[in-house]
Steps between C-alpha positions, in 0.01 A plus 500: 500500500814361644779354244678192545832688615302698767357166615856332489637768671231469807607149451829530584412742748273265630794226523769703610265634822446140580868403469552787721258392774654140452826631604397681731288218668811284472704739692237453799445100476876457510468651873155354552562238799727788677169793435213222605738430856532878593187674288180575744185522226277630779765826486470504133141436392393857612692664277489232243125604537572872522651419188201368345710210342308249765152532589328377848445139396873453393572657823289217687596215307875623619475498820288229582679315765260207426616407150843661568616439852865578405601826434735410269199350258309805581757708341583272206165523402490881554801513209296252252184734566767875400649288208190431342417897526802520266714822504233675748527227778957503452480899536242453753704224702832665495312868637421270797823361558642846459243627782508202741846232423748789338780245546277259231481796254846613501566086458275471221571860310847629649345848547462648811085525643370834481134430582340717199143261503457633155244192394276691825529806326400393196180276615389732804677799475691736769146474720518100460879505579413742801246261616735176458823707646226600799430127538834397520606737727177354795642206383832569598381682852293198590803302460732744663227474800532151462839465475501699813253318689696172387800718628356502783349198613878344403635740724266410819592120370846572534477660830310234610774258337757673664282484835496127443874414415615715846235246647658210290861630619404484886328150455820411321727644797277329725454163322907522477524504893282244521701273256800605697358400873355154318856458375645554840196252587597263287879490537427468876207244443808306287753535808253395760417178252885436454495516886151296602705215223808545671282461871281208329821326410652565863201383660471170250858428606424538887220265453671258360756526784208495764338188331911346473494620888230325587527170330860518686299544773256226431788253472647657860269417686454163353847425560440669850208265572737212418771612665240606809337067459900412452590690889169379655570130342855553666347601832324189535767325430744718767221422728435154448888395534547756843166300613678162396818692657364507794339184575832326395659773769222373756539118454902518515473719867232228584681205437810493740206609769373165441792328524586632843147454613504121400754240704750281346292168416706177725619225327 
């Protein structure tokens, strides 16, 4: 049977192991917004898994983009599930960092990684670590193959970028000439309107000296008419006093005619 200072003593054990995982815990929450931001779950969950410190369903209910569209919330709720796995799920969360965000692990421990996935070794053995390593490195190829494809494709997009600015640059030349002849346009549009004022203003001033003209005119040959009635008034008269002239001239050569014609009357 167990005594009372064996069972205080597993007690105290008990307490000082949860302290310990307190602390511990602690140490991660106090970086919690910064881990959630830059932590992938879908990266960790397999070896979380491997692990055997999450099972399938945890797995799901992680990455359900339908409850947890933000990856952020995907990842806090990743650290509730390891906490609640108590010592198991810290050792088991800070193997993963060490494997896949070393930066996070030196943060959180100041040690340097060294990748040992003892918790794999101890669940599955050197076959199970085998088999996870194995997985990890098709992982890896498929994204290297990725990565190069990716490579790729940006590399024909930037060919085809660079295609399309040399393109951009001879539109740009050629849009600038075009500016530059419709500025030569314009400044000789704005001449040729200074001028066509200058001509409208010319002309407006030679019309009014063509209508001035003409109403001099107007009153010219009014004052011609009357001057033209005034000589033709002074004709008649010219002709009407040589007429009168002339029959005064008549009767005084007629007169002493008579006179000689006719004797003396006797007395």
């Amino acid at each position: 049977m167990t005594g009372p200072v064996e069972m205080a003593n597993q007690t105290s054990s008990l307490s000082e192991v949860e302290e310990e995982e307190s602390v511990l815990w602690e140490k991660i929450e106090s970086v919690r917004h910064q881990l959630t931001r830059s932590l992938n779950p879908a990266k960790l969950t397999p070896y979380l898994r491997q692990c055997r410190v999450i099972d399938e369903q945890d797995e799901e209910e992680v990455l359900s983009a339908y409850r947890f569209p933000c990856k952020s919330n995907r990842t806090g709720l990743l650290m509730d599930i390891l906490r609640s796995r108590g010592k198991r799920g810290y050792e088991a969360f800070l193997e993963s960092l060490e494997f896949y965000y070393p930066e996070h692990f030196t943060q959180l421990t100041g040690k340097q990684p060294v990748q040992r996935c003892s918790m794999i070794l101890d669940e599955e053995g050197p076959e199970g670590l085998t088999q996870f390593l194995m997985m990890e490195v098709k992982k890896a190829r498929a994204q290297r193959k990725g990565h190069l494809a990716k490579e790729h494709q940006l590399q024909a997009k930037n060919q085809a970028l660079q295609e399309e600015i040399t393109q951009l640059k001879q539109q740009l030349q050629e849009l600038q000439r075009v500016q530059e002849r419709c500025q030569r346009f314009q400044e000789e549009w704005d001449s040729n309107s200074m001028e066509l004022l200058r001509l409208k203003d010319e002309n407006y001033m030679l019309a009014m000296r063509y209508a001035q003209m003409c109403e001099e005119k107007n009153a010219a040959v009014l004052r011609s008419r009357d001057l033209q009635l005034g000589v033709d008034q002074l004709k008649c008269k010219v002709s009407s006093l040589e007429e009168e002239c002339s029959m005064l001239k008549k009767q005084a050569s007629e007169a002493p005619q008579r006179e000689v014609e006719e004797p003396p009357a006797r007395g």
